[in-house]
Backbone as a ProteinNet text record, in pm:
[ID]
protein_1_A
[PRIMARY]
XXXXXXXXXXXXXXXXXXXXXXXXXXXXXXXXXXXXXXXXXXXXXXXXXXXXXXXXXXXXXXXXXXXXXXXXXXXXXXXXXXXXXXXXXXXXXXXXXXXXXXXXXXXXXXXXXXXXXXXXXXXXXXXXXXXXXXXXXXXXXXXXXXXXXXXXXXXXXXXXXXXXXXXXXXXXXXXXXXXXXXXXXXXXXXXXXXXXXXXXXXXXXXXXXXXXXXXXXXXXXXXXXXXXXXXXXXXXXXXXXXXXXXXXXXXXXXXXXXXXXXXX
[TERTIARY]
3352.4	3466.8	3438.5	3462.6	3449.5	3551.8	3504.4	3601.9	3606.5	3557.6	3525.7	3670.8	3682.6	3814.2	3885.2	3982.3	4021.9	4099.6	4222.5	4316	4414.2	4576.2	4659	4727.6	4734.9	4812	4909.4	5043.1	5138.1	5183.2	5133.4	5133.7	5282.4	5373.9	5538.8	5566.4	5729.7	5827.1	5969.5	5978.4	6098.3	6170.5	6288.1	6358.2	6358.4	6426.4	6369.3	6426.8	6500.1	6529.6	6449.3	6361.1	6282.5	6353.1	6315.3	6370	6291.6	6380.1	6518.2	6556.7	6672	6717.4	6770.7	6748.8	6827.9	6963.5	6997	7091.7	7176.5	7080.4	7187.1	7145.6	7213.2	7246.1	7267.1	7236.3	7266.4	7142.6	7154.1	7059.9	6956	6953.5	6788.7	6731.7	6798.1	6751.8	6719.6	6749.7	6733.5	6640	6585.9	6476.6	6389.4	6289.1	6209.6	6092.3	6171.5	6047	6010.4	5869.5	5758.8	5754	5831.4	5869.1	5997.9	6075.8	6171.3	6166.9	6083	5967.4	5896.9	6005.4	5985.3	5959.1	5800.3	5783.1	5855.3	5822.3	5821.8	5737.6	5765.3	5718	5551.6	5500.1	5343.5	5267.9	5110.8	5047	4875.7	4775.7	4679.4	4608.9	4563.8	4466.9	4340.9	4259.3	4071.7	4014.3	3879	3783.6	3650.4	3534.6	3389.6	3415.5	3460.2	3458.9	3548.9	3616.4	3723.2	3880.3	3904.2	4088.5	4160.2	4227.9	4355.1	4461.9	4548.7	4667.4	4780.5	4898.1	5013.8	5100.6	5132.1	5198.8	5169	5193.2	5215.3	5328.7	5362.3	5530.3	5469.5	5646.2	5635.6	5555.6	5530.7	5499.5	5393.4	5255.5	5138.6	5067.2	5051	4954.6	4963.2	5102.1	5120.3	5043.1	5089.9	4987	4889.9	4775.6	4639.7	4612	4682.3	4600.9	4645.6	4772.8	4831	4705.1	4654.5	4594.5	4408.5	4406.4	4287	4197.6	4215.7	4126.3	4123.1	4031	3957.8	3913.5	3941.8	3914.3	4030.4	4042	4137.3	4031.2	4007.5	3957.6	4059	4142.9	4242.2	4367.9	4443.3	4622.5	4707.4	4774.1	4859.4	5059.4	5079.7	5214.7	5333.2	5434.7	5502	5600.4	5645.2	5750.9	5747.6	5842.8	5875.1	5941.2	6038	6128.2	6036.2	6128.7	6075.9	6036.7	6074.8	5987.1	5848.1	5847.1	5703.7	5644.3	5633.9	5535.7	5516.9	5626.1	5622.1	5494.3	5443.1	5314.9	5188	5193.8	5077.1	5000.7	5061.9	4958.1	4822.9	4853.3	4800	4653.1	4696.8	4545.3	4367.9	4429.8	4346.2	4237.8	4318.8	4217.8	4088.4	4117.3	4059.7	3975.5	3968.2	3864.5	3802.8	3810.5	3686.7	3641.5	3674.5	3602.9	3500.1	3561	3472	3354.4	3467.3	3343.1	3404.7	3512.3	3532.4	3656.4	3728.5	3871.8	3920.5	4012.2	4056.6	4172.5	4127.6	4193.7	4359.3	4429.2	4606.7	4671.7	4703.4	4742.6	4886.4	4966.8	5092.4	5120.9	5248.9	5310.2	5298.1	5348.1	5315.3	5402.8	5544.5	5667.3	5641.3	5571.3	5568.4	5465.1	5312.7	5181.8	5265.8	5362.1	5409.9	5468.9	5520.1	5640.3	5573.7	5511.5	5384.1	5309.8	5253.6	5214.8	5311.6	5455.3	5524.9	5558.3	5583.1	5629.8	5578.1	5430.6	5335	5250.3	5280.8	5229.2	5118.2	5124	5001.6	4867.3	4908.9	4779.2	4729	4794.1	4724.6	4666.6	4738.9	4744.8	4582.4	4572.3	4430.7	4323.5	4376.5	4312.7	4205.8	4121.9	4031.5	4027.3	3981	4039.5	4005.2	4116.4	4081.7	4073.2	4032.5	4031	4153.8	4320.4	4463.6	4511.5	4469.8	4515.6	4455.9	4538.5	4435.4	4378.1	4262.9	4178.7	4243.8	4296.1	4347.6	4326.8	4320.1	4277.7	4384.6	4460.8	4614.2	4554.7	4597.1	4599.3	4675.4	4770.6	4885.7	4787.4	4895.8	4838.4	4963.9	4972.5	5055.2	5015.5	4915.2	4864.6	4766.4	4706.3	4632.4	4467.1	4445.1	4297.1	4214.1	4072.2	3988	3954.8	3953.7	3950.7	3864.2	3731.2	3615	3635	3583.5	3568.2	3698.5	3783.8	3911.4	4010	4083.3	4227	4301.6	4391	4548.2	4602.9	4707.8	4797.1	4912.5	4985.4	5099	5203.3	5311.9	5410.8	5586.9	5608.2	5738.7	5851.5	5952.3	6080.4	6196.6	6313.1	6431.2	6463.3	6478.3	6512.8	6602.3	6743.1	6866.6	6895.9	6896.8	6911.8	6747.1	6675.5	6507	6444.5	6272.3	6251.2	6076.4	6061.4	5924.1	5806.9	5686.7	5563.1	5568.3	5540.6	5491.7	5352.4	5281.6	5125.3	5124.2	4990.7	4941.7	4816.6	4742.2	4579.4	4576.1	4460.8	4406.2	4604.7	4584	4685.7	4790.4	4796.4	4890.5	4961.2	5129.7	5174.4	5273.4	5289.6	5351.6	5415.3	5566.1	5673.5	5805.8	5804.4	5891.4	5947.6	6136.3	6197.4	6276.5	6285.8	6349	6459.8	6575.7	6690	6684.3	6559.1	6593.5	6443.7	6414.4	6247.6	6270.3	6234.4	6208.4	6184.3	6208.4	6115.1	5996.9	5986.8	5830.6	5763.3	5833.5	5756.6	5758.3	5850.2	5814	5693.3	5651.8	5535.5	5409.4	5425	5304.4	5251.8	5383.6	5406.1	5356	5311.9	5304.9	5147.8	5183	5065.9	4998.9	5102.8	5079	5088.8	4997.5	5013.9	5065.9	5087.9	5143.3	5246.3	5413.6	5423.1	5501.5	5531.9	5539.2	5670	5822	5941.6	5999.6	6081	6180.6	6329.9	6374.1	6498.6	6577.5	6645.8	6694.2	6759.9	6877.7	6956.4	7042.5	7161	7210.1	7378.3	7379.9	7517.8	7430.3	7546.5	7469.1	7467.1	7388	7311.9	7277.1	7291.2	7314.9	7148.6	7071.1	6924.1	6829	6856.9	6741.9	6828.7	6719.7	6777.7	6844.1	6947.2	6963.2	6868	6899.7	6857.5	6883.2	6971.1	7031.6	6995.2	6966.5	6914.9	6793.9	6703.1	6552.9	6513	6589.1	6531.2	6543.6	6662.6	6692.9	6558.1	6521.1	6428.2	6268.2	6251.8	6163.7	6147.9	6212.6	6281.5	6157.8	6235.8	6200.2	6023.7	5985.2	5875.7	5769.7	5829.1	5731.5	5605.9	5609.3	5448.1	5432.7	5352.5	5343.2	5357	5372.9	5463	5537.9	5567.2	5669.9	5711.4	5715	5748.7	5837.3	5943.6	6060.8	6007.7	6043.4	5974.2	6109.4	6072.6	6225	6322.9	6257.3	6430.9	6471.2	6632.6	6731.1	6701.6	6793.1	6830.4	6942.2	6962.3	7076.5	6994.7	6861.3	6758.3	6692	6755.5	6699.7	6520.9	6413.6	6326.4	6305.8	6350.9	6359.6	6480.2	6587.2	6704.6	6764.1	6725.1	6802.3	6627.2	6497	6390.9	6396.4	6462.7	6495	6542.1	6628.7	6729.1	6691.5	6553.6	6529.3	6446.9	6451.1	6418.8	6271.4	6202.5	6062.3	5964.1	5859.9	5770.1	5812.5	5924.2	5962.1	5985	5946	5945.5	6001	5988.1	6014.5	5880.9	5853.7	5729.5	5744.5	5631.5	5632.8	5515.3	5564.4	5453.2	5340.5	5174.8	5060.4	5025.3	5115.9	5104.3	4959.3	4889.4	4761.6	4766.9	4715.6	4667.6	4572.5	4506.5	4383.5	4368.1	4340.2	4348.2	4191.2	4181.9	4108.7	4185.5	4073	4157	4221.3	4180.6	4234.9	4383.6	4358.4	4472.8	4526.1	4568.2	4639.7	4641.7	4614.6	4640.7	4683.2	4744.4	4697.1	4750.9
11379.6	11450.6	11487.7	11589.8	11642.9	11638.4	11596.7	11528.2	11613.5	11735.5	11880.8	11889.2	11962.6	12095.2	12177.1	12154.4	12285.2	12357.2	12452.7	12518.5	12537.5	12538.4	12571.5	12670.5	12830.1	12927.4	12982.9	12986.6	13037	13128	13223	13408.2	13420.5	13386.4	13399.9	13253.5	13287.5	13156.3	13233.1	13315	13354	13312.1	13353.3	13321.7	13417.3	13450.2	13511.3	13687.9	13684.2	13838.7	13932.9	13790	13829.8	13861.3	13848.4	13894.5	13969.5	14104.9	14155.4	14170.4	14107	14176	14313.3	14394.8	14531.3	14530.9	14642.2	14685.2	14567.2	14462.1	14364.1	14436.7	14393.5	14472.1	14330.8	14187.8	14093.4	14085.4	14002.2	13998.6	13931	13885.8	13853.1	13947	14014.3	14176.5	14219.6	14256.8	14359.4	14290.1	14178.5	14087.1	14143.7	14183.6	14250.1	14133.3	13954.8	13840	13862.8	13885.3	13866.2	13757.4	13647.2	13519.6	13516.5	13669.1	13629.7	13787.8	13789.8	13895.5	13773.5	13753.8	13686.2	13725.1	13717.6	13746.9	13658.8	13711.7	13601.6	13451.4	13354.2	13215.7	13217.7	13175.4	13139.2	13105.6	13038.6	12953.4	12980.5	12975.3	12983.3	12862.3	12800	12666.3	12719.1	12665.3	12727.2	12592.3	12617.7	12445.2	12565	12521.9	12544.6	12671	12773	12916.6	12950.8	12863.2	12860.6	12872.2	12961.1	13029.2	12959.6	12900	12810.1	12886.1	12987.6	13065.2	12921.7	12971.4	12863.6	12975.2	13003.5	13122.5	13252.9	13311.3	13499.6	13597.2	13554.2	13625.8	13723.7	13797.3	13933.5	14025.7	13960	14063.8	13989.2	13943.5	13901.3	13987.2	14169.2	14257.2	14228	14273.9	14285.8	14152.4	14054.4	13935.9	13954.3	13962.8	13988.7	14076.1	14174.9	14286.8	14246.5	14177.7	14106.7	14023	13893.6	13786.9	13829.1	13927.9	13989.2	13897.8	13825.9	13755.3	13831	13841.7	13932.8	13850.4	13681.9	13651.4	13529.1	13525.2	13393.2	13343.8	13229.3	13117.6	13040.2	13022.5	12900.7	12992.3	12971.6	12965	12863.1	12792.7	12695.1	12739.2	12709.9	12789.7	12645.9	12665.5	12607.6	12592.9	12686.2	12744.3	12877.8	12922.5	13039.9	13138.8	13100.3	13185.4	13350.3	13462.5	13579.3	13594.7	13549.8	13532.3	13480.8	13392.1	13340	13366.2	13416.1	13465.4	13665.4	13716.4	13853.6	13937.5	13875.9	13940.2	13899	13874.4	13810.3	13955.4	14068.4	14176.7	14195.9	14170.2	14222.4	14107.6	13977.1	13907	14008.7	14100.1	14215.1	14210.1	14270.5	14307.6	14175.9	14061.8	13935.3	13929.9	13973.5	13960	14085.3	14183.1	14296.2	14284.8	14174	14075.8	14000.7	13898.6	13800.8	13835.1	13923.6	13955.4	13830.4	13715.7	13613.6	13595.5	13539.9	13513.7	13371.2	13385.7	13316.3	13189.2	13079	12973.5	12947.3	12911.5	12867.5	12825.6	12703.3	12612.9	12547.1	12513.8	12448.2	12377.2	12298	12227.7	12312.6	12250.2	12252.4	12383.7	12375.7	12490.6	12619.6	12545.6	12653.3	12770.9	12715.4	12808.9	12889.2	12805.4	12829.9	13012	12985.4	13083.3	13197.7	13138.6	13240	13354.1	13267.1	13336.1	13421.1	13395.2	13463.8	13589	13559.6	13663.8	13765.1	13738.3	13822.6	13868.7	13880.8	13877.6	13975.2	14108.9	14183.4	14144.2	14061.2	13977.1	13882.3	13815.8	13726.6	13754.5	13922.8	13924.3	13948.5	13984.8	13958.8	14098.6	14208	14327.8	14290.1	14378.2	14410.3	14438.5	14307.8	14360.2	14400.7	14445.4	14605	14557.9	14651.3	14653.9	14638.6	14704	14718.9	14558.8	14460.1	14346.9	14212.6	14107.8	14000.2	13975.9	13929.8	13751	13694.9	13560	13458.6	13386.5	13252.6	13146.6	13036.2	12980.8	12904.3	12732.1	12663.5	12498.3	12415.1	12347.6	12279.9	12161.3	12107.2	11997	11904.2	11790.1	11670.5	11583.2	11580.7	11448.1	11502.6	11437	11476.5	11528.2	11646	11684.5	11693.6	11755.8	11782.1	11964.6	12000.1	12155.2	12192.7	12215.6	12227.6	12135.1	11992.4	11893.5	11803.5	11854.3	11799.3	11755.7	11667.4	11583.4	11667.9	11775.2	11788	11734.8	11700.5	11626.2	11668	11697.2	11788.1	11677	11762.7	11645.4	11693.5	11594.1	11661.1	11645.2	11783.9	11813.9	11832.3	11824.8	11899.3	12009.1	12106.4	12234	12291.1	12244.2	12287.8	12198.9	12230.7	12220.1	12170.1	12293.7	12243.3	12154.8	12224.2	12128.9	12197.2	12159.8	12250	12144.5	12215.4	12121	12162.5	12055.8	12033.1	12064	12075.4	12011.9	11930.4	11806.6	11744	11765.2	11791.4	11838	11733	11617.4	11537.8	11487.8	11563.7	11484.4	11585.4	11640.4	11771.9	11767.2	11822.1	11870.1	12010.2	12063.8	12174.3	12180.9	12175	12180.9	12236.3	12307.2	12450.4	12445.7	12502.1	12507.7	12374.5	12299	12179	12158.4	12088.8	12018.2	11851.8	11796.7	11624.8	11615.4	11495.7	11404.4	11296.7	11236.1	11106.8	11037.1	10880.4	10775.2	10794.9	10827.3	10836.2	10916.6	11082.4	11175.3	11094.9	11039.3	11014.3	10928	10844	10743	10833.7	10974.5	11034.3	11089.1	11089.9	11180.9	11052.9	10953.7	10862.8	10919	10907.6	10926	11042.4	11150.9	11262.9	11271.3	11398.3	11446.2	11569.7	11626	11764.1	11767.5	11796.1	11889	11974.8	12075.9	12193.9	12188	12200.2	12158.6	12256.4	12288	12349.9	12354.6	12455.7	12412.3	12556.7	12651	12762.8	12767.5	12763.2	12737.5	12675.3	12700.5	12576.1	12520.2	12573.1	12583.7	12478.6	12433.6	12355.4	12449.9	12474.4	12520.1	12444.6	12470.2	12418.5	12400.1	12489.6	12421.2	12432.4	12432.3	12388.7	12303.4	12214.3	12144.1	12250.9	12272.1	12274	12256.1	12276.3	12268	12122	12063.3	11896.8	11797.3	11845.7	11772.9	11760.5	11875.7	11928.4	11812.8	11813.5	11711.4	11596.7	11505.3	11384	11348.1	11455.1	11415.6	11415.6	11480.5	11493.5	11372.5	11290.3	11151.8	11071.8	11058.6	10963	10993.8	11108.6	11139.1	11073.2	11099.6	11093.9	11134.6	11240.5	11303.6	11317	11401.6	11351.2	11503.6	11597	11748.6	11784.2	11811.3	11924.8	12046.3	12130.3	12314	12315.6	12369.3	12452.4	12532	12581	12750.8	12772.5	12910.4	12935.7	12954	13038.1	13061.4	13195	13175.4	13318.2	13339.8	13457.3	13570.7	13489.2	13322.2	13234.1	13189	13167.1	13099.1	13226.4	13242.6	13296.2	13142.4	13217.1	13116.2	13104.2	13156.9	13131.1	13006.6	13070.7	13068.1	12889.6	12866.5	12770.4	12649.9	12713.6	12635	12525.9	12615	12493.5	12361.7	12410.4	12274	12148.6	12176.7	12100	12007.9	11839.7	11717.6	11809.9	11687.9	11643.9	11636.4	11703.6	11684.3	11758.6	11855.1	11903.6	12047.6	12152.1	12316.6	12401.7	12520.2	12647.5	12692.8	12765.3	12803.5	12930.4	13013.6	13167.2	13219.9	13345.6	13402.6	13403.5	13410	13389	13258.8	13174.6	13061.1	13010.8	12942.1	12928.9	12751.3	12611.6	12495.6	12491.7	12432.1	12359.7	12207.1	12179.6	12007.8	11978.1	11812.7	11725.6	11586.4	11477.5	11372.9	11294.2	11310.9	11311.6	11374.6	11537.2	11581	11702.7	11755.5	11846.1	11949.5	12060.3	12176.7	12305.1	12427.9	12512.9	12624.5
19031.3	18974.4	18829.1	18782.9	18637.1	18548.7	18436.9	18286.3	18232.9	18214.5	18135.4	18109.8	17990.9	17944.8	18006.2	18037.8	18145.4	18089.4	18097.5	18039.1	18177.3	18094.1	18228.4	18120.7	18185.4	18138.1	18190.3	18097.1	18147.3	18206	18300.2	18314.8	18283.9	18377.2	18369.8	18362.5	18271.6	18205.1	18210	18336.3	18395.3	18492.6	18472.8	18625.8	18719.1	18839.8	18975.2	18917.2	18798.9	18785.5	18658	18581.6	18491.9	18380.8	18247.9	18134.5	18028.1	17993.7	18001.9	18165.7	18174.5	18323.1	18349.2	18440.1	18448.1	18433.9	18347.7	18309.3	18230.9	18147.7	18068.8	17920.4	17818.1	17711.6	17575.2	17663.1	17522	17470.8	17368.5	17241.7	17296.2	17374.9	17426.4	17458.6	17584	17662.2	17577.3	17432.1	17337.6	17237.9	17238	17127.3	17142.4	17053	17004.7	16979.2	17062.1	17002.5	17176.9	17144.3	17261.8	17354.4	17261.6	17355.2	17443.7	17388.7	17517.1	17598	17620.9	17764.1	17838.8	17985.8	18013.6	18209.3	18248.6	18382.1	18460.1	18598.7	18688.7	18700.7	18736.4	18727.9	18767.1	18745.5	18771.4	18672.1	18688.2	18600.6	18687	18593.7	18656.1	18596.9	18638.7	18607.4	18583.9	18516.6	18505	18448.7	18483.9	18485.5	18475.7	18406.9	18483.9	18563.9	18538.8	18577.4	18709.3	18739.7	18835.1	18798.2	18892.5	18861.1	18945	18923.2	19032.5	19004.7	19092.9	19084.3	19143.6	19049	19103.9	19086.7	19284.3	19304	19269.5	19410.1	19352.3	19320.9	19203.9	19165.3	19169.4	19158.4	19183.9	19109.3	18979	18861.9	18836.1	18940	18940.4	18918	18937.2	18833.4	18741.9	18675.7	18522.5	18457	18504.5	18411.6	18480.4	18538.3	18568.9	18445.8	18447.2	18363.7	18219.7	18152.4	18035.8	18015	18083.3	18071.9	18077.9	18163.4	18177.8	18259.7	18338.5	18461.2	18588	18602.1	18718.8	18835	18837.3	18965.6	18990.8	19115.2	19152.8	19283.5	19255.9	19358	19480.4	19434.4	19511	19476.6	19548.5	19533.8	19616.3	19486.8	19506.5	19530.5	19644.7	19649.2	19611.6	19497.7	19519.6	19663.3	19668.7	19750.1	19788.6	19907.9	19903.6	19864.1	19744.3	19721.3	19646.3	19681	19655.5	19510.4	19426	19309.6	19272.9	19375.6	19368.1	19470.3	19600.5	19670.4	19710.4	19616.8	19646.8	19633.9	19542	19423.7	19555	19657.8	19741.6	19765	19788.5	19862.4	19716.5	19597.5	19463.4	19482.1	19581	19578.6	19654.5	19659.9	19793.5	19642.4	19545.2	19438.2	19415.5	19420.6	19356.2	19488.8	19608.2	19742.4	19711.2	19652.5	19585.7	19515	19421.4	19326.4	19354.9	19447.2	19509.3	19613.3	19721.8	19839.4	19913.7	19906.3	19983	20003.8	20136.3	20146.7	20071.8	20033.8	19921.3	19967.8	19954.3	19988.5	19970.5	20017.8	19957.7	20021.8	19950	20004.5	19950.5	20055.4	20059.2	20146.3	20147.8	20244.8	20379	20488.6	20624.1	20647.3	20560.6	20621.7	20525.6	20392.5	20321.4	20398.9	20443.7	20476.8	20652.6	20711.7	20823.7	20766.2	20656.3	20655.1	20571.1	20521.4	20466.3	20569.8	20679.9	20780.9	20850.2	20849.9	20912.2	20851	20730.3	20652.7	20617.5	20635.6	20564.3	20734.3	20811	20941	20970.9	20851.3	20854.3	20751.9	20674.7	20628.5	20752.2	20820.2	20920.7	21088.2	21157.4	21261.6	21292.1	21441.5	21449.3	21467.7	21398.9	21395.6	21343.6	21338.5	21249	21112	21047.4	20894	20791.7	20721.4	20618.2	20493.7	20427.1	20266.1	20216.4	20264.7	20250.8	20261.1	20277.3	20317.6	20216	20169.6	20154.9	20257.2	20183.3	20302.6	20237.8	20351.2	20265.7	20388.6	20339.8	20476.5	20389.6	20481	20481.8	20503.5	20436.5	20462.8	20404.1	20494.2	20497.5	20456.4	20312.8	20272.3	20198.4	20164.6	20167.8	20119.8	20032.1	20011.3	19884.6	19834.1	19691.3	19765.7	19711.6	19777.5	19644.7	19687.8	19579.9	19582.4	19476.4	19437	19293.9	19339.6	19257.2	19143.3	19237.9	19123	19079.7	19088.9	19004.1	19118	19142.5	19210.2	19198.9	19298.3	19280.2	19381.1	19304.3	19377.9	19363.3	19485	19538.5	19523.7	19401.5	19396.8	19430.3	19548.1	19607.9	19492.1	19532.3	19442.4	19497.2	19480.9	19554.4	19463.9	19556.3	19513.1	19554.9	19541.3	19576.6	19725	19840.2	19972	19969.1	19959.4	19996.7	19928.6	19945.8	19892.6	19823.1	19718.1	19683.9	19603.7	19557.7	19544.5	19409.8	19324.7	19192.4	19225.9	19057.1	19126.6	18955.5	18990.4	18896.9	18918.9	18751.4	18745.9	18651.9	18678.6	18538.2	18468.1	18372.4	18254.5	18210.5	18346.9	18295.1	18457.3	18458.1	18580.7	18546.4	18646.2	18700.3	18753.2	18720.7	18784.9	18766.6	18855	18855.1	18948.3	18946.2	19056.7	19118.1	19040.1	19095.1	19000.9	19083.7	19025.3	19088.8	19140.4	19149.4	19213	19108.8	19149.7	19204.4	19291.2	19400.8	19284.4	19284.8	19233.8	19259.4	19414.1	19446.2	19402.8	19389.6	19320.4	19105.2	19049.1	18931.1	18965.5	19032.9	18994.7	19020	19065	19033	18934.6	18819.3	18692.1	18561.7	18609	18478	18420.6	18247.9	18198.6	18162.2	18172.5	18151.9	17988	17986.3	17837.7	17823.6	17926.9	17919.5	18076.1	18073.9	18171.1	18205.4	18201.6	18280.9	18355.4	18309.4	18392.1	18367	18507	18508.6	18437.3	18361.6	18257.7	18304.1	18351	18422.7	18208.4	18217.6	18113.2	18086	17992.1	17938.3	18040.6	18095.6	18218.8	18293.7	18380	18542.4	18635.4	18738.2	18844.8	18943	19090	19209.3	19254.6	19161.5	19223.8	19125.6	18998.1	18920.6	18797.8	18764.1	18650.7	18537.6	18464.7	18322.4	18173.6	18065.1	17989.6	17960.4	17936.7	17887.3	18022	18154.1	18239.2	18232.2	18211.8	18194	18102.9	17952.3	17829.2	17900.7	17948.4	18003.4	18118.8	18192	18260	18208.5	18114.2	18045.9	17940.7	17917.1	17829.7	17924.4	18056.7	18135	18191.7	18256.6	18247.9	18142.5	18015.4	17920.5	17855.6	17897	17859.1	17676.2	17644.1	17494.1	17468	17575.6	17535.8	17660.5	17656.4	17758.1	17731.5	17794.1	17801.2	17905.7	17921.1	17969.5	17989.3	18132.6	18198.3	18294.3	18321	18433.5	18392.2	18275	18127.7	18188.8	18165.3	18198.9	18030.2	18049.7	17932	17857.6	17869.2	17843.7	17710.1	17726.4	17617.7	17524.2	17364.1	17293.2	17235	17209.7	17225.2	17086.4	17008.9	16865.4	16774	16836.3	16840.1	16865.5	17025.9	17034.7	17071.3	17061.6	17050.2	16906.8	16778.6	16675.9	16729.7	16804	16839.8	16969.9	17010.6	17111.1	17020.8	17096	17051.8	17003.5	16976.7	16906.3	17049.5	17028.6	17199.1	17262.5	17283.5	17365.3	17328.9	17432.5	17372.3	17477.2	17389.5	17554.1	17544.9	17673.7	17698.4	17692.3	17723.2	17683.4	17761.1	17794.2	17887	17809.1	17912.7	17780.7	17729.4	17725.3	17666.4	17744.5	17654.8	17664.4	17641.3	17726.9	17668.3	17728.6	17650.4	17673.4	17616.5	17776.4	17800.3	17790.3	17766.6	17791.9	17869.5	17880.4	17963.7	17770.5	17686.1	17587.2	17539.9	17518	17449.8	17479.3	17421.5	17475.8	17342.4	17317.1	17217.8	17309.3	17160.5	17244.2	17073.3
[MASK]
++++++++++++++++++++++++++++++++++++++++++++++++++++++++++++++++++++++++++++++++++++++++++++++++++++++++++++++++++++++++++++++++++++++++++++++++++++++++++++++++++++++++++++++++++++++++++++++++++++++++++++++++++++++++++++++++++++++++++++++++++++++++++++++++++++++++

């Protein structure tokens, strides 16, 4: 297993309507701060020349061509909601890259519904240039992915239910309003992670902003970023006012880890 440097980048630190939203007119919509241009949700992991995609939101060109990476290796699906798997036909480009079909992997219902949904990426024609490769594997348990442990960490997400991931000393987790005990004892020891905060109201399936910190308390990592911001979070504005260790995230956002530390 490799100890090397990796980086986890933010592409999107939106919620499912993106910000500015159409046709809104408040002072975020209208901010002129780059931090509150906010895509759809996703994150790409990189190690030793390898791209780990987490999810294909909708607005997965625009950050390809924003971020400027020209290849994806793996894709990690949290869930299905249309924010995060819409952007899937745009992986076609990253197999004219490679020349290879491209791995992605989720839970058992998630790759199920994947296949369903997407039924002309998987059926059994003869296949075209118009289509990903993508080869599907239902997974549940912590695997290995060039070198490095992820480990798929369960969430409740309203009614459902969706996958964190943990890399080394960093996790990713988006889309949830409640962690298992069992899913916290996978979260100890982190130095970085990656939580879902929607905004400052309560919401029927993602944590809040004042729930987000409280859980982020208990977690404990030695930073945390808020992602999955509405047009509710000015990132200038009300980022003064969050504890110590704790931030909003921003599309672009760039860290780079060791099993040490965390910058960015």
């Amino acid at each position: 297993m490799t100890n090397s440097p990796f980086t986890l980048t933010l592409l999107g630190t939106g919620t499912s309507t993106g910000v500015p939203v159409i046709g809104c007119n408040c002072s975020v919509c209208r901010s002129d701060d780059p931090r509150n241009r906010r895509t759809r949700c996703s994150a790409l992991w990189s190690w030793e020349g390898h791209h780990i995609l987490v999810d294909t939101a909708t607005d997965l060109r625009q950050q390809a061509l924003r971020q400027g990476f020209t290849r994806v290796d793996a894709v990690l699906i949290t869930h299905t909601h249309a924010d995060h798997i819409h952007g899937i036909d745009d992986l076609r480009t990253f197999n004219f890259t490679s020349g290879a079909a491209i791995p992605l992997y989720g839970s058992t219902s998630v790759t199920t519904a994947i296949r369903r949904t997407f039924r002309y990426i998987f059926h059994d024609e003869p296949e075209s240039g118009y289509r990903p490769r993508l080869e599907t594997h239902s997974i549940d348990t912590p695997f290995s992915l060039f070198g490095r442990t992820v480990i798929p960490v369960p969430l409740q997400h309203g009614g459902g239910h969706c996958f964190g991931y943990r890399i080394g000393n960093a996790a990713y987790l988006t889309d949830c309003n409640g962690i298992s005990d069992d899913s916290f004892s996978l979260l100890e020891g982190l130095d970085l992670v990656v939580l879902d905060a929607l905004r400052f109201k309560p919401h029927q399936t993602h944590f809040n902003i004042p729930q987000a910190i409280e859980v982020a308390k208990k977690i404990a990592a030695k930073r945390t970023l808020l992602t999955h911001l509405s047009h509710d979070v000015d990132h200038a504005y009300h980022g003064e006012k969050l504890p110590k260790g704790i931030e909003f995230a921003f599309d672009g956002q760039t860290i780079v880890l060791s099993e040490r530390d965390v910058t960015s």
